[in-house]
BADRENSE-258699 format. One record per residue: residue number from 1; z, y, x of N, C-alpha, C, O in turn; residue in one letter. Coordinates in nm, 4 decimals, always signed. Last residue first. Layout:
// residues N
+-----+----------+----------+----------+----------+----------+----------+----------+----------+----------+----------+----------+----------+--------+
! num !       nz !       ny !       nx !      caz !      cay !      cax !       cz !       cy !       cx !       oz !       oy !       ox ! residu !
+-----+----------+----------+----------+----------+----------+----------+----------+----------+----------+----------+----------+----------+--------+
! NUM !        Z !        Y !        X !        Z !        Y !        X !        Z !        Y !        X !        Z !        Y !        X !      A !
...
+-----+----------+----------+----------+----------+----------+----------+----------+----------+----------+----------+----------+----------+--------+
END
This chain:
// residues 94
+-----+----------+----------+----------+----------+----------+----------+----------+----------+----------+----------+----------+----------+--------+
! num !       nz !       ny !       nx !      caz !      cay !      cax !       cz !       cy !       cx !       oz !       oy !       ox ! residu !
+-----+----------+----------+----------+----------+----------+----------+----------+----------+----------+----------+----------+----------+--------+
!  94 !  -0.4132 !  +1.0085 !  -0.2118 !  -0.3888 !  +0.8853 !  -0.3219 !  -0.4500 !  +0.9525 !  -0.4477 !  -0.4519 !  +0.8924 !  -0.5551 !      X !
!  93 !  -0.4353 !  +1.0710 !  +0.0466 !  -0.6074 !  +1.0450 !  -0.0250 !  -0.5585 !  +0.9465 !  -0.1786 !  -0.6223 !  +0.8585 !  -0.2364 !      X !
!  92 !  -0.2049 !  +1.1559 !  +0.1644 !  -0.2945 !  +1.2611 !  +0.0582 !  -0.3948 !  +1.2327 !  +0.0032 !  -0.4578 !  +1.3074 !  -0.0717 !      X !
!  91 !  -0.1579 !  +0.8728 !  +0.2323 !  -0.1006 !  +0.8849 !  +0.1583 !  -0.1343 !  +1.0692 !  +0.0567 !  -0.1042 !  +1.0977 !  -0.0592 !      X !
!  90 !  -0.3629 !  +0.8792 !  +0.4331 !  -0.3434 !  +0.7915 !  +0.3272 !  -0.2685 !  +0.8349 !  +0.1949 !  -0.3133 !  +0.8306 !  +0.0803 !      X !
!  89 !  -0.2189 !  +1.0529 !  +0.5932 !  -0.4033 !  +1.0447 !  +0.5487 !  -0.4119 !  +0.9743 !  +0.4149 !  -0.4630 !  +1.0169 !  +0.3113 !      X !
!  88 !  +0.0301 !  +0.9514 !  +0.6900 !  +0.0139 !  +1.0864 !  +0.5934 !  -0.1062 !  +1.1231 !  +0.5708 !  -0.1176 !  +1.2360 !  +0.5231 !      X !
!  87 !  -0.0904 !  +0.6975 !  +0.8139 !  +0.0033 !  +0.6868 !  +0.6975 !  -0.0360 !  +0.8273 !  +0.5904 !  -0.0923 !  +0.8308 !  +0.4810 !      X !
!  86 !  -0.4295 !  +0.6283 !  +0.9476 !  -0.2914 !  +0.7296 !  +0.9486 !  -0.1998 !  +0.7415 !  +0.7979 !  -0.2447 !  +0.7887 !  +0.6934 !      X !
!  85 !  -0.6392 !  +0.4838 !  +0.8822 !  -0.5774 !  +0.5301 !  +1.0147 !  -0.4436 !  +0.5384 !  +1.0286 !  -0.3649 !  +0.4757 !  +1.0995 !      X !
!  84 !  -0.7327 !  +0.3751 !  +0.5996 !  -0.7165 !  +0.4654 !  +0.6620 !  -0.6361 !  +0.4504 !  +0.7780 !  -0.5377 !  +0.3813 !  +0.7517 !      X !
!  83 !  -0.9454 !  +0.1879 !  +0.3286 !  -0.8478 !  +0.1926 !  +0.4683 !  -0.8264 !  +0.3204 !  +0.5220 !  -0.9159 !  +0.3978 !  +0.4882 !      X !
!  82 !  -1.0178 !  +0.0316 !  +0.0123 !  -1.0170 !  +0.1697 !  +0.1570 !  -0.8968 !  +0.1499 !  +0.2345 !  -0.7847 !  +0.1075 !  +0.2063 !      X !
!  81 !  -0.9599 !  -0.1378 !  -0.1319 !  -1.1137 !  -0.1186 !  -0.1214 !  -1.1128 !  +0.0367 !  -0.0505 !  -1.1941 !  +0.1281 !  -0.0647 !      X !
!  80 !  -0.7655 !  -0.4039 !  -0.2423 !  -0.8130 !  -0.3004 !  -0.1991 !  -0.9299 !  -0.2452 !  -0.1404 !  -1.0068 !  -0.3290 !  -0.0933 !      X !
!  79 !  -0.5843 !  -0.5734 !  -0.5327 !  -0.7131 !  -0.5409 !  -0.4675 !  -0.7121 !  -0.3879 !  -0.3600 !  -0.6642 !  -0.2816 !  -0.3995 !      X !
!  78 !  -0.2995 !  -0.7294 !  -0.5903 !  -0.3520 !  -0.6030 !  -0.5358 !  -0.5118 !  -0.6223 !  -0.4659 !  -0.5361 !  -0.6809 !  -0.3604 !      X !
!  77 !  -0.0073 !  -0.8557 !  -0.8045 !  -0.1622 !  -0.8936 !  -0.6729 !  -0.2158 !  -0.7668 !  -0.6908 !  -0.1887 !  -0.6971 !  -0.7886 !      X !
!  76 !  +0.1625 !  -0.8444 !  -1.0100 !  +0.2072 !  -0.8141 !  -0.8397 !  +0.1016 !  -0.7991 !  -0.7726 !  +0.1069 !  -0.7266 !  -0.6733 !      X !
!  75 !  -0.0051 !  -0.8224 !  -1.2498 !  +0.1066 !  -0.9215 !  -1.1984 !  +0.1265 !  -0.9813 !  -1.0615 !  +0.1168 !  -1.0945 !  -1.0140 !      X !
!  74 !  -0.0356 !  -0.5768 !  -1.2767 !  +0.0947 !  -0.6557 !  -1.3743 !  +0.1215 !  -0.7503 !  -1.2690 !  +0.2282 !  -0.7655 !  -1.2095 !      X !
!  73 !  -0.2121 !  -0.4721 !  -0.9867 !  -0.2020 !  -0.5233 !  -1.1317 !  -0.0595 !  -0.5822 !  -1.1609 !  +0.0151 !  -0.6272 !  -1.0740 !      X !
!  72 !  -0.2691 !  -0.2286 !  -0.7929 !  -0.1487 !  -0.2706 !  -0.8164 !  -0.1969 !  -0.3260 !  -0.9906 !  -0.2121 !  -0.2517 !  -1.0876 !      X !
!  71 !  -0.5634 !  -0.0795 !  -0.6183 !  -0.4951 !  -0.1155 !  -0.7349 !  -0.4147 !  -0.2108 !  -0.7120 !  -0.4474 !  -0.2925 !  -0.6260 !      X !
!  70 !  -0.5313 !  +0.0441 !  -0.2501 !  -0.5778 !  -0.0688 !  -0.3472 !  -0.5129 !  -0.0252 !  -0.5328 !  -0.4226 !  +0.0567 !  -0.5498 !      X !
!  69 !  -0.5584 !  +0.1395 !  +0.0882 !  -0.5585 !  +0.1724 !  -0.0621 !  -0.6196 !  +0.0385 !  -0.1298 !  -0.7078 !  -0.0391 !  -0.0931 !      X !
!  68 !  -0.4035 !  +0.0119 !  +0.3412 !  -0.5484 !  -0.0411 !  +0.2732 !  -0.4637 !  +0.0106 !  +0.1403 !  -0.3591 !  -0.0349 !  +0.0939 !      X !
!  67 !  -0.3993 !  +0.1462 !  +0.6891 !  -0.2820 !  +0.1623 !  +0.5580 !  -0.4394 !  +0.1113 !  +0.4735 !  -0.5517 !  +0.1458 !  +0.5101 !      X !
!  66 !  -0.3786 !  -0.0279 !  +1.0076 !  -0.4637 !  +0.0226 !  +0.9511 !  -0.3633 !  +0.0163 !  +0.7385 !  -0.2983 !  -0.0742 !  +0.6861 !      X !
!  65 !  -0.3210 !  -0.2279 !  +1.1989 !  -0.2342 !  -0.1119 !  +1.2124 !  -0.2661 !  +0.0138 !  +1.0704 !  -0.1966 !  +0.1118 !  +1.0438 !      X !
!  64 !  -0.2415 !  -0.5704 !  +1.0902 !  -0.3325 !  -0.4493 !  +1.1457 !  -0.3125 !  -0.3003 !  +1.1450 !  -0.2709 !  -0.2690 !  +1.0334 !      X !
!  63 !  -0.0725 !  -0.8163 !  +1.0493 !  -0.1765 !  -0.7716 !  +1.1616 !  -0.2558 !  -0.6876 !  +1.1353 !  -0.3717 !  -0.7234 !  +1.1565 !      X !
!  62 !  +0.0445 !  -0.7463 !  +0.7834 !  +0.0995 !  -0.8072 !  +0.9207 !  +0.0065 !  -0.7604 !  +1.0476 !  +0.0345 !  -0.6696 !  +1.1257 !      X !
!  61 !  -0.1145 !  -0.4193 !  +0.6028 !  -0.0931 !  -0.6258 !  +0.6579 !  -0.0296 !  -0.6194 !  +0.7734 !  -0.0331 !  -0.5263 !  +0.8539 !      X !
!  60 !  +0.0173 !  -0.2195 !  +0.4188 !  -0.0264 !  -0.2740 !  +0.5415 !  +0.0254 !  -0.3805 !  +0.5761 !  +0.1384 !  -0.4287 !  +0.5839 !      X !
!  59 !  -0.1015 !  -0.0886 !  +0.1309 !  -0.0708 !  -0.2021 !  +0.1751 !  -0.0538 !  -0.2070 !  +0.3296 !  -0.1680 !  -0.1898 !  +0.3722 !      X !
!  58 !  -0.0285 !  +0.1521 !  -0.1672 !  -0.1015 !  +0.1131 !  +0.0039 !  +0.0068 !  +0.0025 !  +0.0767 !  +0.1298 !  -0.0002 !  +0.0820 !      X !
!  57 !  -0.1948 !  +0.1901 !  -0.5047 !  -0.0636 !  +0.1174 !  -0.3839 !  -0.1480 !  +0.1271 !  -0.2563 !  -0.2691 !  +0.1176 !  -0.2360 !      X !
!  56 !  -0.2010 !  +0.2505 !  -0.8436 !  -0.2153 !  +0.2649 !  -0.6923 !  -0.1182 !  +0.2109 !  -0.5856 !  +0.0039 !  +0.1959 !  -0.5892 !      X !
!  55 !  -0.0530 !  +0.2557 !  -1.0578 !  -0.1200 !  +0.1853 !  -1.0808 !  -0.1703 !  +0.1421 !  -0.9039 !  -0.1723 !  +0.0283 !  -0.8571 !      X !
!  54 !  +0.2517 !  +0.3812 !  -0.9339 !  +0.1906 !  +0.3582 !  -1.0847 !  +0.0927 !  +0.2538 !  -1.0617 !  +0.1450 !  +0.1441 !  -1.0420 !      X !
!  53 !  +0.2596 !  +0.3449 !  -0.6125 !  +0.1968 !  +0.4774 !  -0.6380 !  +0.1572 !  +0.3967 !  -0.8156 !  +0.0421 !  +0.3553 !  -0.8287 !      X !
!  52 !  +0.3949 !  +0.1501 !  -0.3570 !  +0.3350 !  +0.1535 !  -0.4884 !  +0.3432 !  +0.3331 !  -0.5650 !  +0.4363 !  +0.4129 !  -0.5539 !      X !
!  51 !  +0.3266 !  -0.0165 !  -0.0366 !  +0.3763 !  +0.1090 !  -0.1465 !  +0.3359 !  +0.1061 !  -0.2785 !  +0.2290 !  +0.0509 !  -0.3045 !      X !
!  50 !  +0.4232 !  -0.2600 !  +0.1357 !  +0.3441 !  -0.1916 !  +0.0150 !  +0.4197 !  -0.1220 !  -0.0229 !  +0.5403 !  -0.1335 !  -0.0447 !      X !
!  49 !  +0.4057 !  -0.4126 !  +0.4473 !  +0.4768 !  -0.3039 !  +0.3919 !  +0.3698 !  -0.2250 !  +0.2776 !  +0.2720 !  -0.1559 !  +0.3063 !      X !
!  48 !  +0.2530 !  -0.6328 !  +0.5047 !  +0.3894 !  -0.6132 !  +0.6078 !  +0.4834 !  -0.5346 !  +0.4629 !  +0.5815 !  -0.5765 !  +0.4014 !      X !
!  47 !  +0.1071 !  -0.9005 !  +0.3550 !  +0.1069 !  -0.7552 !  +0.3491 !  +0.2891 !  -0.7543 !  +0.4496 !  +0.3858 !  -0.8303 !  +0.4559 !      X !
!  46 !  -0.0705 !  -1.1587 !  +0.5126 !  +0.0378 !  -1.1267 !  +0.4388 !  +0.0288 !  -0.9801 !  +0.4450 !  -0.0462 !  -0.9285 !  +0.5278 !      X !
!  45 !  -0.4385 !  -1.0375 !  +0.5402 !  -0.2890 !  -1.1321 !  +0.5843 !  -0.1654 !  -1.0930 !  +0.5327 !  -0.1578 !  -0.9732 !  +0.5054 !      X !
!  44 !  -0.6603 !  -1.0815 !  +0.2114 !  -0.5881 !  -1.0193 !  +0.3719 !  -0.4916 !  -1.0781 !  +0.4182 !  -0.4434 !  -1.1725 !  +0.3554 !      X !
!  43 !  -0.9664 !  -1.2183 !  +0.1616 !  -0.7811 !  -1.2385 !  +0.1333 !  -0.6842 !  -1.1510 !  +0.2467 !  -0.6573 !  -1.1891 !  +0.3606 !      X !
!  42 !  -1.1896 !  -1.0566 !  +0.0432 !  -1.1430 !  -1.1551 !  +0.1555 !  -0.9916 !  -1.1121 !  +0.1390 !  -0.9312 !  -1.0080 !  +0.1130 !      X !
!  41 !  -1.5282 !  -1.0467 !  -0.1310 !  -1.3712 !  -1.0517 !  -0.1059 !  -1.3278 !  -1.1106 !  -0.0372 !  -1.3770 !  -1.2210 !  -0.0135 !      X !
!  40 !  -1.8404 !  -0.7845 !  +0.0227 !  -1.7559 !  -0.9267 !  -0.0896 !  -1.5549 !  -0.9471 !  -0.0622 !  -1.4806 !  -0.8767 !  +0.0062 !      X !
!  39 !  -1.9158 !  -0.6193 !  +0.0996 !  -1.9418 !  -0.7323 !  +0.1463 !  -1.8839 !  -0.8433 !  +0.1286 !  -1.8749 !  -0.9522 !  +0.1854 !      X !
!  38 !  -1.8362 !  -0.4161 !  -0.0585 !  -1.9357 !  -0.4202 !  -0.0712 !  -1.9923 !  -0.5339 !  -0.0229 !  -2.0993 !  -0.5719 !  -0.0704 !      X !
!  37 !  -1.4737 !  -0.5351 !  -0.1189 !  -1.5411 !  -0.4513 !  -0.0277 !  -1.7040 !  -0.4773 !  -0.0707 !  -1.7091 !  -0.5838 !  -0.1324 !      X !
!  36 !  -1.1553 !  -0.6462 !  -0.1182 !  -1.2907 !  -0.5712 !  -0.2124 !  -1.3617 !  -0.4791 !  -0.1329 !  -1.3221 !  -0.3711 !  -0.0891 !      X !
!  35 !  -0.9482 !  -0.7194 !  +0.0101 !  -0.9814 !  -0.6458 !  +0.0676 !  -1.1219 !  -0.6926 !  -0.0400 !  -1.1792 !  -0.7963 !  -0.0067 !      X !
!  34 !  -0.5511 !  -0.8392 !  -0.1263 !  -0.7380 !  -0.8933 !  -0.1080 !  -0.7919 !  -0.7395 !  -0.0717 !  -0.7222 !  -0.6427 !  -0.1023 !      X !
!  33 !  -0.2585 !  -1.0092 !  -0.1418 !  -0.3719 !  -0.8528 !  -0.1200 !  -0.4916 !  -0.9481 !  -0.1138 !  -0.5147 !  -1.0685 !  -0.1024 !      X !
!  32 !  +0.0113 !  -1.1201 !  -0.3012 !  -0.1592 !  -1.1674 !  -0.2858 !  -0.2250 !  -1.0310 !  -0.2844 !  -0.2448 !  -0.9571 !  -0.3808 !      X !
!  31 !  +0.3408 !  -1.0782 !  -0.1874 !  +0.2106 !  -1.0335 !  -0.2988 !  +0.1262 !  -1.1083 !  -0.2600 !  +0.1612 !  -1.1815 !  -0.1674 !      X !
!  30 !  +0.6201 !  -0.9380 !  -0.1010 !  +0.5841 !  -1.1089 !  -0.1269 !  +0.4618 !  -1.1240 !  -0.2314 !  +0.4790 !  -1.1738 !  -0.3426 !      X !
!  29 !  +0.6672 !  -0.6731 !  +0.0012 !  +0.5712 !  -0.7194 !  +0.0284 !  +0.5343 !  -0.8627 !  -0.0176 !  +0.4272 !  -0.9098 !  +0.0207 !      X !
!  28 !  +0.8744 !  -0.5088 !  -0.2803 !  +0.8503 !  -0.6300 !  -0.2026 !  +0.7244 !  -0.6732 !  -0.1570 !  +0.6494 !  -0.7154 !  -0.2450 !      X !
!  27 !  +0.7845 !  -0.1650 !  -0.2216 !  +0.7660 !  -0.2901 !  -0.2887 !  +0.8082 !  -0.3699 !  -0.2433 !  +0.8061 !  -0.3504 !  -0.1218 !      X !
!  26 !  +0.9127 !  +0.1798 !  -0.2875 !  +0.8351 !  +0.0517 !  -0.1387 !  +0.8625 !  -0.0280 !  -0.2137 !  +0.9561 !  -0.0050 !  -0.2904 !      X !
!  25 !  +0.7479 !  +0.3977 !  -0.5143 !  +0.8633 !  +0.3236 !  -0.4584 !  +0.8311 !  +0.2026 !  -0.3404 !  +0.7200 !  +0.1519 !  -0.3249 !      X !
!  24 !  +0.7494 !  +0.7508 !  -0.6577 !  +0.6580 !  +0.6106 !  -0.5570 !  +0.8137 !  +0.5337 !  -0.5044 !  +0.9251 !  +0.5762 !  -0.4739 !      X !
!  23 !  +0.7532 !  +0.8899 !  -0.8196 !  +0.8435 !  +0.7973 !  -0.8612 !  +0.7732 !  +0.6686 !  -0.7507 !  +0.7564 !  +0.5474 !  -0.7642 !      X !
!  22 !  +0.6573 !  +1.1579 !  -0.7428 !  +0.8376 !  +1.1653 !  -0.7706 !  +0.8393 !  +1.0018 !  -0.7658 !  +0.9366 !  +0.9625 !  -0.7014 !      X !
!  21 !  +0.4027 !  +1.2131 !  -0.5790 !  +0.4217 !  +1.1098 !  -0.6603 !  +0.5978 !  +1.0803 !  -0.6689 !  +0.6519 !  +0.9898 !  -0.6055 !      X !
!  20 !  +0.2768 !  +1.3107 !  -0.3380 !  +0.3002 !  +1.4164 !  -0.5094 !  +0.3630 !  +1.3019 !  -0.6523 !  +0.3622 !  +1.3161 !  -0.7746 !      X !
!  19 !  +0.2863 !  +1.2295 !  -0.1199 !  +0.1682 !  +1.1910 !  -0.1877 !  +0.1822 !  +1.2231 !  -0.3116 !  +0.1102 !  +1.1734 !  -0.3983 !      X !
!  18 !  +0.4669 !  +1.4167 !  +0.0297 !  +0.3542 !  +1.3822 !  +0.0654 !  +0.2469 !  +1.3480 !  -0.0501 !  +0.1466 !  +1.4155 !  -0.0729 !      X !
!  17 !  +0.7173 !  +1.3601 !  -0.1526 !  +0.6539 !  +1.4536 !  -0.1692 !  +0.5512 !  +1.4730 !  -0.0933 !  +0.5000 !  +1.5771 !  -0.1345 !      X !
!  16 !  +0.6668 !  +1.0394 !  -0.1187 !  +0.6888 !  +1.0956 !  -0.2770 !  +0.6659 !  +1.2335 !  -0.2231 !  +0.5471 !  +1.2517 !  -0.2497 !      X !
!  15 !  +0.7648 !  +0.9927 !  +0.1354 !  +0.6458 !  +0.9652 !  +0.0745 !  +0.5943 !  +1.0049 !  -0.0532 !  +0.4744 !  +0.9976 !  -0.0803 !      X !
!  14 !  +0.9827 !  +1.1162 !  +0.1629 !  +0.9173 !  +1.2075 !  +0.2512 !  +0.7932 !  +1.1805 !  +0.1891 !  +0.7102 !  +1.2697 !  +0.1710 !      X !
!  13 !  +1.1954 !  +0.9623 !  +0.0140 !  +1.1690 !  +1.0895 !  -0.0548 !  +0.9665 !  +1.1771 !  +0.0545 !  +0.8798 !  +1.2546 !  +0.0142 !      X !
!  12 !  +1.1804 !  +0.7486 !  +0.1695 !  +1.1243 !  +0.7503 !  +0.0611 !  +1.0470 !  +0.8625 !  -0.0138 !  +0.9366 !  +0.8754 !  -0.0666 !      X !
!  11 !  +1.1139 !  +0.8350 !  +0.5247 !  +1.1672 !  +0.8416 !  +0.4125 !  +1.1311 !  +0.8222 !  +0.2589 !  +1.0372 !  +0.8935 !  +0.2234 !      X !
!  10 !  +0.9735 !  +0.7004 !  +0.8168 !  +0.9603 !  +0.7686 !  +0.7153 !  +1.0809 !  +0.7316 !  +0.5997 !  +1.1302 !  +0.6192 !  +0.5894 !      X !
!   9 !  +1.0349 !  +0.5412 !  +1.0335 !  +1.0120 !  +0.6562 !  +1.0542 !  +1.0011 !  +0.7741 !  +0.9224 !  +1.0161 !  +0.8961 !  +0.9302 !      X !
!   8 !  +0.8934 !  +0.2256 !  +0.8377 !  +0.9181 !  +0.3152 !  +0.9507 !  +0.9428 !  +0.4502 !  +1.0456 !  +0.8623 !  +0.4629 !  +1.1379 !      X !
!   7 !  +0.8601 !  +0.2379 !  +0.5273 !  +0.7924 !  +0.2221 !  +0.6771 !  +0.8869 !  +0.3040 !  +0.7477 !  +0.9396 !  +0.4125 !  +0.7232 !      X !
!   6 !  +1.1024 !  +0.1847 !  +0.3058 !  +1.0052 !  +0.2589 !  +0.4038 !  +0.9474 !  +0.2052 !  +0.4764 !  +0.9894 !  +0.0924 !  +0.5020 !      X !
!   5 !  +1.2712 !  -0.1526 !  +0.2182 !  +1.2857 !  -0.0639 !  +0.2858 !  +1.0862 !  +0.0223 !  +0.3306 !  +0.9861 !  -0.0399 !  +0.3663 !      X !
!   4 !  +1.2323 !  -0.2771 !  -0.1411 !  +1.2211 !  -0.3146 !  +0.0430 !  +1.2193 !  -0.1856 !  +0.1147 !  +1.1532 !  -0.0993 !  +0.0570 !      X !
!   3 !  +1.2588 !  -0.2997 !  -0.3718 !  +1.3852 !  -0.3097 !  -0.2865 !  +1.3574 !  -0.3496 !  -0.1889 !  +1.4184 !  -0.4383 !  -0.1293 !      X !
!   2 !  +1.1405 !  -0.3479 !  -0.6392 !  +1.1097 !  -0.2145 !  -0.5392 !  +1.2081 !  -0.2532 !  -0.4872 !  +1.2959 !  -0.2480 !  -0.5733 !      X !
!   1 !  +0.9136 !  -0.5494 !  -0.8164 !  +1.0414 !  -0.5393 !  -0.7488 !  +1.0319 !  -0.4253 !  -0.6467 !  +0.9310 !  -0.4085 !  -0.5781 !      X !
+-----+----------+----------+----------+----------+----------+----------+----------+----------+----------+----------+----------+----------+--------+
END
């Protein structure tokens, strides 16, 4: 489902030509994230605001200021396994 509003400050279009991706769309955050990490899996907190990038997506949880690259599977849930700082960081490391 794509019918949730940008982040903040930003434009759809602004994220699509940032991250070279014509067809990125904001998601319904109503998902299961998880944080994959070398130190095993942990459920993150609700997601505030997902992007979706085809197979790719950036997540940011309710509580943390921080954008979490992940895979986007069929069926809505999302693993992620990098973080970044900064939205337009994130969004050139797609």
């Amino acid at each position: 489902m794509a019918d949730a509003p940008p982040p903040q400050g930003w434009a759809l279009q602004q994220i699509r030509d940032v991250s070279g991706d014509r067809e990125a769309v904001a998601l319904d955050p109503d998902r299961s994230a998880k944080w994959v990490a070398v130190a095993g899996v942990h459920e993150m907190v609700r997601p505030e605001i997902v992007l979706g990038f085809h197979g790719l997506c950036l997540v940011k949880p309710a509580d943390d200021g921080n954008r979490h690259m992940g895979s986007l599977y069929d069926d809505g849930s999302i693993d992620c396994w990098a973080a970044y700082d900064d939205l337009y960081e994130a969004l050139r490391g797609l």
